[in-house]
Each structure stands twice: as structure tokens, then as C-alpha cells.
C-alpha positions as CSV (number, residue, x, y, z in Angstrom):
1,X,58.7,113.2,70.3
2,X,61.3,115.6,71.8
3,X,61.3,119.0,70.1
4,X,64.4,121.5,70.1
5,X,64.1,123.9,72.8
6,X,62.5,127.4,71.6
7,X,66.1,129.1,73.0
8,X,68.2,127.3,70.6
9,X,66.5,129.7,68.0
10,X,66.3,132.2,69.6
11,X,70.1,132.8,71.6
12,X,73.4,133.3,70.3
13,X,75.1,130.5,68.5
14,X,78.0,130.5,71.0
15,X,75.1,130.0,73.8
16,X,75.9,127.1,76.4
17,X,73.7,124.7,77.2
18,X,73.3,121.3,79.2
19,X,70.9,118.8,79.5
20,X,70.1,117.2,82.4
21,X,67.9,114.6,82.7
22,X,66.9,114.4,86.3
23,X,66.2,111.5,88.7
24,X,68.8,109.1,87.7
25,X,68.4,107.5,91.3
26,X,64.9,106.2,89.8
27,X,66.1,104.9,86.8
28,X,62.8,102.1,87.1
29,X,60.2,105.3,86.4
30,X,62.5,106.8,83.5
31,X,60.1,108.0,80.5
32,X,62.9,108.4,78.2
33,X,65.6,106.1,77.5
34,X,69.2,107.3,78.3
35,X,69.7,106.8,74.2
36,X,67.0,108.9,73.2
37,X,68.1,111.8,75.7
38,X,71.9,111.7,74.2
39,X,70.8,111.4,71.2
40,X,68.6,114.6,71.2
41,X,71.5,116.2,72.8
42,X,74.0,115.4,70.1
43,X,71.4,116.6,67.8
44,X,70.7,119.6,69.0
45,X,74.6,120.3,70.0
46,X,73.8,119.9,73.5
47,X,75.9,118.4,76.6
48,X,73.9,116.0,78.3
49,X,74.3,114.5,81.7
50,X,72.1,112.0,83.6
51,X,71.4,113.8,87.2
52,X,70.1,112.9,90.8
53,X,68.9,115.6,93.0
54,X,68.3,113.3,95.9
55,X,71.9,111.3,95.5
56,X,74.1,114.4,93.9
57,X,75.4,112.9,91.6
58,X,76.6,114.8,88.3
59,X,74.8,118.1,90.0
60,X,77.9,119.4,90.3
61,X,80.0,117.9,87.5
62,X,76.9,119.7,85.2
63,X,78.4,123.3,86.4
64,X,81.9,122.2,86.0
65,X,81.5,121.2,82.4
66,X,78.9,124.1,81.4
67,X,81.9,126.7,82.9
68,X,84.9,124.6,81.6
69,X,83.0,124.9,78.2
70,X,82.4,128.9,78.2
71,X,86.2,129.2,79.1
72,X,87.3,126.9,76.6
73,X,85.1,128.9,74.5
74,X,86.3,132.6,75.5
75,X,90.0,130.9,74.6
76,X,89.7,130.3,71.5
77,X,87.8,134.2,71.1
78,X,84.3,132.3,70.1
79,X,83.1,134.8,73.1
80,X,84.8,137.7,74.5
81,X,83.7,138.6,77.8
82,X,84.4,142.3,76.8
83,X,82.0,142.9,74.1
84,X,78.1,144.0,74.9
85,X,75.9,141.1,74.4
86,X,78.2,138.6,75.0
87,X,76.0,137.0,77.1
88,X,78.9,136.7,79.4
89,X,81.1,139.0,82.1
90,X,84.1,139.1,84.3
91,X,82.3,139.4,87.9
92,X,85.4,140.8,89.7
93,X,86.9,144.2,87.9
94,X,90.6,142.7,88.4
95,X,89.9,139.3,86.4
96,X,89.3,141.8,83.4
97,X,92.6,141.9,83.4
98,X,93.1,138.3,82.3
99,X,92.5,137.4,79.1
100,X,93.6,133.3,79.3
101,X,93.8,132.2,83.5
102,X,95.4,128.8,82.1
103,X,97.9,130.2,79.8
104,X,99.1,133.3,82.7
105,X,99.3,130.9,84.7
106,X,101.6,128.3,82.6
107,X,103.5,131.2,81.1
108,X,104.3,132.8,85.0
109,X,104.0,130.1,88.0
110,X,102.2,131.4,91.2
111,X,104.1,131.9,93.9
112,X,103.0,130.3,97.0
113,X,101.9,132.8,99.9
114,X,101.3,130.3,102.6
């Protein structure tokens, strides 16, 4: 039996976090089923994603859903990178400055400087 991780209890309820089950290119050896794994994961309000470190594939896809979910999620103000203990920051002083990159940029086009 799979038991909730101990940081579910612990973290903030806007925490972010994805299961990856590792190894998918040795899908003969797997110990758990793909079905138990998403199911655990839906349970526990989890993403999920079947990985392989040797082949690639989903590493990347995992960090590009984990960050399109914390954006989505400081959009709709669950998390606001400005308060202490948010868990979260901007890393460059002038992206403070945005609030929303998708709507600035649908509300004022870039301008190419090619």
C-alpha cells in the first residue's frame, strides 16, 4: 500500500507537486501498475507522469506542467509571489513588475527587436 507523502501535511495547501514514476523504458520490471500510480495521484491531488531517465521522455514535460501550474496558480491570486512564505519568488527584480506575463502580453503585443 502507497501512503500519502508526509509533505502533503505538512506544506501549504497551494504547494505543487508531481509524481513521477521513473523507468518507463522498463515497463516489464514495473512494481506498480500505471492505474494504481494515477490513482494515488488523483487521490492525493497530485500530477502524475510516467518518466524515463535513460529515453527522456516526459523529464521535461514534468517541469513544464509543475511551472505552467504555479503560473496558472499565481493568476488566479491562489499564490502571490509577493507575500513572505509564499513558497515562491520572482528571480529577476524587473519580472516583479509583472503581475500576469500572458495577459501584458495579450493586452500590449511585443515588438519585434530583431
Amino acid at each position: 500500500e502507497i501512503s500519502p507523502p508526509a509533505v502533503l501535511m505538512l506544506a501549504s495547501q497551494n504547494i505543487v507537486i508531481i509524481l513521477c514514476g521513473n523507468k518507463k523504458d522498463l515497463d516489464a520490471d514495473r512494481e506498480v501498475t500505471f492505474l494504481e500510480a494515477s490513482r494515488f495521484a488523483q487521490e492525493n491531488e497530485l500530477m502524475f507522469l510516467e518518466t524515463s531517465a535513460l529515453t527522456g521522455e516526459n523529464v521535461e514535460e514534468a517541469f513544464v506542467q509543475c511551472a505552467r501550474k504555479i503560473l496558472n496558480k499565481i493568476e488566479s491570486g491562489e499564490l502571490d509571489p509577493e507575500r513572505m512564505g509564499s513558497g515562491i519568488q520572482y528571480g529577476d527584480a524587473a519580472l516583479r513588475q509583472l503581475r500576469s506575463p500572458r495577459r501584458a502580453q495579450a493586452q500590449s503585443p511585443q515588438e519585434c527587436v530583431c
